[in-house]
C-alpha positions in Angstrom: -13.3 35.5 20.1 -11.4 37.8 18.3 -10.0 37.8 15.0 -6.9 39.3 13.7 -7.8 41.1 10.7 -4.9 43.2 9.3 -1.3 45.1 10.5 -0.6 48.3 9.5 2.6 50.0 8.9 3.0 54.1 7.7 5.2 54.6 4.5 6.8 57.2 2.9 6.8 56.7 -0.6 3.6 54.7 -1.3 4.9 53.6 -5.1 8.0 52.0 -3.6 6.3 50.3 -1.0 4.1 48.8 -3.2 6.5 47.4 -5.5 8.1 46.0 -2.6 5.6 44.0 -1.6 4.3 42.8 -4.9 7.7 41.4 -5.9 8.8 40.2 -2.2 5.4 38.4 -0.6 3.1 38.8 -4.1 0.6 41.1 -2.0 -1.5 42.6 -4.1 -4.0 45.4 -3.3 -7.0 44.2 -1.7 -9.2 47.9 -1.3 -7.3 51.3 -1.7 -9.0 54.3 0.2 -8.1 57.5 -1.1 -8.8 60.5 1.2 -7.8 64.5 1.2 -4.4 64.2 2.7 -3.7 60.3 3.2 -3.9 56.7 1.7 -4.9 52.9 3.0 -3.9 50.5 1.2 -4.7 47.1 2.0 -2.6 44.2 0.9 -3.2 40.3 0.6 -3.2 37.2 -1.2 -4.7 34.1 -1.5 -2.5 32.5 0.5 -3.2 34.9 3.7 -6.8 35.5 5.6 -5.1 38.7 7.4 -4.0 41.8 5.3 -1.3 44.3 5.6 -2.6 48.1 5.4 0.2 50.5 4.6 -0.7 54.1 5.4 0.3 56.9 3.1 0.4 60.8 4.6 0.9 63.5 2.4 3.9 65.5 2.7 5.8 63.3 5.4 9.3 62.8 4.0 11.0 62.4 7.2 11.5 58.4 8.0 9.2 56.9 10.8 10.6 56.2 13.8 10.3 52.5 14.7 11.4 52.9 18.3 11.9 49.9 20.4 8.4 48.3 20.2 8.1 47.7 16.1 9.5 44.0 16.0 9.2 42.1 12.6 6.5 40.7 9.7 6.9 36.9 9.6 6.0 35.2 6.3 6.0 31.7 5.9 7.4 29.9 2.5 7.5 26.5 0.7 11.3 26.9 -0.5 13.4 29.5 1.8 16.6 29.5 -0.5 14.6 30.2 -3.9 12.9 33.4 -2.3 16.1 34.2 -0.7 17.7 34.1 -4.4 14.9 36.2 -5.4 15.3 38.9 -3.1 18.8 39.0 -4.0 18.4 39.2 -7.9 15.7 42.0 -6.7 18.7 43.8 -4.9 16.4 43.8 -1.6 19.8 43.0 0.2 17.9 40.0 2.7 20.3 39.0 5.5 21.6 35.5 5.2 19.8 32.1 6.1 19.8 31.1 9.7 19.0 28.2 11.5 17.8 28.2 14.8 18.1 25.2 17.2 16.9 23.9 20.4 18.4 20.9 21.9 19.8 19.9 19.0 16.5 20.3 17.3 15.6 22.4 14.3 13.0 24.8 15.2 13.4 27.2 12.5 15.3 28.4 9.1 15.0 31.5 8.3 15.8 35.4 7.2 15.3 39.0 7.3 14.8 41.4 4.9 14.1 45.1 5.0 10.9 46.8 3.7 11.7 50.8 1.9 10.7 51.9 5.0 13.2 49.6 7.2 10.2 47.2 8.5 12.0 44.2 8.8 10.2 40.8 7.1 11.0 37.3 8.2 10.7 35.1 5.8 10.9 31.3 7.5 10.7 27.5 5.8 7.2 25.8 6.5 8.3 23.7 9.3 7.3 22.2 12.6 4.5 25.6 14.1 5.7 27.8 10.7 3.2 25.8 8.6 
C-alpha cells in the first residue's frame, strides 16, 4: 500500500513563500536541503502526517506556468471565519466563504486563497469527509 508522503510546488522567491506558509497554515520547516543551484524545503506541522516541499531554482524569475493540470491545496480548519479574518488582516486577499450544497445538504464551507506563486489553497470547515 502506498503512502502519500509530500506535494511539491517550485517557487520563485523562497523567503516569500515561506512567510506565506508560516502565517497562512503554520508550516514550519521540517528538513531544508541546500544544493549548488537549488533548494527543498519541506514543510509540516503537527497537525499534518504529509509535507509540502517547495523547490527553490536559482536564477528563475520568470513565474511558473501552472497550465491546466495544477488544481488546488486543501487544508482543513476548526473555525473557517477566524482564518478567513486572518488572511485578510495578513492582506493575503482569500476569496470569500462559500457554501456548497447537495440536495439541500451542506457538504462543504469553504475558500481560496492564493500562494506568492498563485497556487491556490482551500481552506474548508471540518465537516462531514473534511475532518
Amino acid at each position: 500500500m502506498a503512502k502519500i508522503i509530500h506535494s511539491m510546488i517550485r517557487v520563485i522567491d523562497l523567503d516569500a513563500s515561506l512567510e506565506f506558509y508560516k502565517k497562512a497554515l503554520n508550516l514550519d520547516i521540517a528538513q531544508r536541503l541546500d544544493f549548488d543551484g537549488f533548494s527543498l524545503v519541506y514543510l509540516r506541522n503537527d497537525e499534518n502526517d504529509m509535507e509540502l516541499e517547495l523547490t527553490w531554482n536559482e536564477g528563475t524569475t520568470e513565474p511558473y506556468t501552472h497550465g491546466t493540470g495544477y488544481g488546488h491545496i486543501a487544508v482543513a480548519v476548526d473555525d473557517l471565519e477566524a482564518e478567513h479574518q486572518n488572511l485578510v488582516a495578513l492582506a493575503y486577499n482569500p476569496a470569500e466563504i462559500k457554501e456548497f450544497f447537495r440536495d439541500g445538504v451542506l457538504l462543504a464551507k469553504f475558500f481560496f486563497v492564493q500562494d506568492p506563486d498563485g497556487y491556490k489553497i482551500e481552506f474548508l470547515q471540518r465537516h462531514g469527509r473534511y475532518l
